[in-house]
C-alpha positions as CSV (number, residue, x, y, z in Angstrom):
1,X,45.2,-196.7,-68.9
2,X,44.5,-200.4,-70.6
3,X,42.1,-202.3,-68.9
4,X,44.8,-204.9,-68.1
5,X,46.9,-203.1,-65.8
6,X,46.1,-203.7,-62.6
7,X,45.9,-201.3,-59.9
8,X,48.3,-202.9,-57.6
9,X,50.9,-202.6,-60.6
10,X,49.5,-198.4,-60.5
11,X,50.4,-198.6,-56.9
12,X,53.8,-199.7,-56.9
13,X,54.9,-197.5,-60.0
14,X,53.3,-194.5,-57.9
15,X,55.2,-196.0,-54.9
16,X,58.7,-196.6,-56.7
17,X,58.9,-192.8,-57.4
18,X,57.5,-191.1,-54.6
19,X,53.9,-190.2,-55.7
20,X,51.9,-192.4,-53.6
21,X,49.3,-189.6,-52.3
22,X,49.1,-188.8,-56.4
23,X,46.8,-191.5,-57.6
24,X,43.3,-189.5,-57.5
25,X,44.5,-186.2,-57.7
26,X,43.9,-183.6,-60.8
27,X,47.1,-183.4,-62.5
28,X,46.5,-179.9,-62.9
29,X,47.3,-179.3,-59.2
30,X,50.0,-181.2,-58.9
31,X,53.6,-179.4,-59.2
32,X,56.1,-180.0,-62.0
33,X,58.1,-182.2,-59.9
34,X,54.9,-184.5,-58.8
35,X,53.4,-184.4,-62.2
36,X,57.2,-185.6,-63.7
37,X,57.3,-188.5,-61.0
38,X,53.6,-189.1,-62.1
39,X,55.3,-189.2,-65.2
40,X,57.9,-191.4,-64.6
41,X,55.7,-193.9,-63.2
42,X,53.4,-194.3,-65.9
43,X,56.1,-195.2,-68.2
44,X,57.0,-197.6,-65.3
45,X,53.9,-199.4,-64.8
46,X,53.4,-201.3,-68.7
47,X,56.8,-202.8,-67.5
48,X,58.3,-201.7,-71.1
49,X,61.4,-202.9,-72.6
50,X,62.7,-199.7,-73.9
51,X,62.4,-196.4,-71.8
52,X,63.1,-193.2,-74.2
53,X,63.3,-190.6,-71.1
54,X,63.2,-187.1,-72.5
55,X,64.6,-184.6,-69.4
56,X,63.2,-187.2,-66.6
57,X,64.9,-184.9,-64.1
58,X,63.0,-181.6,-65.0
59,X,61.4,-179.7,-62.3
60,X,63.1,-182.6,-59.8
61,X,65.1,-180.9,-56.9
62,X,68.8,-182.9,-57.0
63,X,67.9,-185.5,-54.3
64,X,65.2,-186.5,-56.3
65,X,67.0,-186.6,-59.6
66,X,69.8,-189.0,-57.9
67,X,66.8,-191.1,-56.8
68,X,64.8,-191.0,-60.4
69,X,68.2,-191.8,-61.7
70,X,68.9,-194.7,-59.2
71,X,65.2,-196.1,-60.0
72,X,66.0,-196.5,-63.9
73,X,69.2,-198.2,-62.8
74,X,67.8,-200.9,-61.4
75,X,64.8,-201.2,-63.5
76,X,67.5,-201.4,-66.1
77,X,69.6,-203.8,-64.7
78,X,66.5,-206.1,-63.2
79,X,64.3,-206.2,-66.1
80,X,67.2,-205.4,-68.9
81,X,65.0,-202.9,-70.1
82,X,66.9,-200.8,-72.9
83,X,67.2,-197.1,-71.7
84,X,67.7,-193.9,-73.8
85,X,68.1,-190.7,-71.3
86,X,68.1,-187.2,-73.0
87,X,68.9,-184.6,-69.9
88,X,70.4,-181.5,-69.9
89,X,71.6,-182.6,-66.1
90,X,74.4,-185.1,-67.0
91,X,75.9,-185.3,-63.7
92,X,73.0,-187.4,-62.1
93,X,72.8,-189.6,-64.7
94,X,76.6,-190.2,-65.3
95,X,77.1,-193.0,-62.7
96,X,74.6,-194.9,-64.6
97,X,75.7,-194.4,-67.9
98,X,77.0,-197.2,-70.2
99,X,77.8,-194.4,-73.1
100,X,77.3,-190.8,-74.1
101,X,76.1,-189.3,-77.2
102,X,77.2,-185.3,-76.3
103,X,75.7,-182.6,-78.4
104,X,77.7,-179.2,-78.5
105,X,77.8,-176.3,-80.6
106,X,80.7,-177.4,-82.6
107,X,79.6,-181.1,-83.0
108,X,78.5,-184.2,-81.8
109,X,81.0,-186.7,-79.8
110,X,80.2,-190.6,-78.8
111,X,81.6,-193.1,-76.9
112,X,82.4,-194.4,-73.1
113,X,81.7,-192.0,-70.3
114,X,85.1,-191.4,-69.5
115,X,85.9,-190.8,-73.6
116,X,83.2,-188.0,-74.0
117,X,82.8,-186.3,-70.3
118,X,85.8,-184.8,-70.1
């Protein structure tokens, strides 16, 4: 971690995703879900302006994917920090989304939500 993030900014990430009691612990015993929120939260905590998420809801039971997804809502809209989500679990992440690039077996389709959902 760079020397010039400061713990209380650690903190706060850790806090913001559910992994408060996470901070000191091994990651190695940690489960898939706490190590992805540890994840999550490091990306979190250099305040970036781009978030490139590759499957942020892997190993996340569906309450916490809603939540994960609600998180990089508002960090999107508060600090209009760019994000790019790649997920095989679209329904958590479709309230959110602004537009879909959907890869398929026969092709590749773009657009608005409601254009490339259906």
């Amino acid at each position: 971690m760079p020397r010039r993030i400061r713990w209380d900014r650690v903190e706060g990430a850790l806090a913001q995703v559910g992994a408060n009691g996470h901070a000191d612990m091994p990651v190695g015993l940690l489960s898939g879900g706490e190590q992805q929120r540890v994840r999550i939260a490091q990306a979190l905590v250099t305040d970036p302006a781009l978030l490139l998420c590759d499957e942020p809801l892997l190993s996340l039971d569906q309450d916490s994917q809603h939540s994960i997804t609600g998180l990089l809502d508002r960090r999107r809209r508060e600090h209009d920090t760019a994000v790019v989500f790649v997920t095989h679990e679209i329904d958590p992440v479709l309230p959110y989304a602004d537009r879909l690039l959907r890869l398929t077996r026969t092709g590749l389709r773009a657009g608005a939500v409601g254009e490339v959902a259906r």
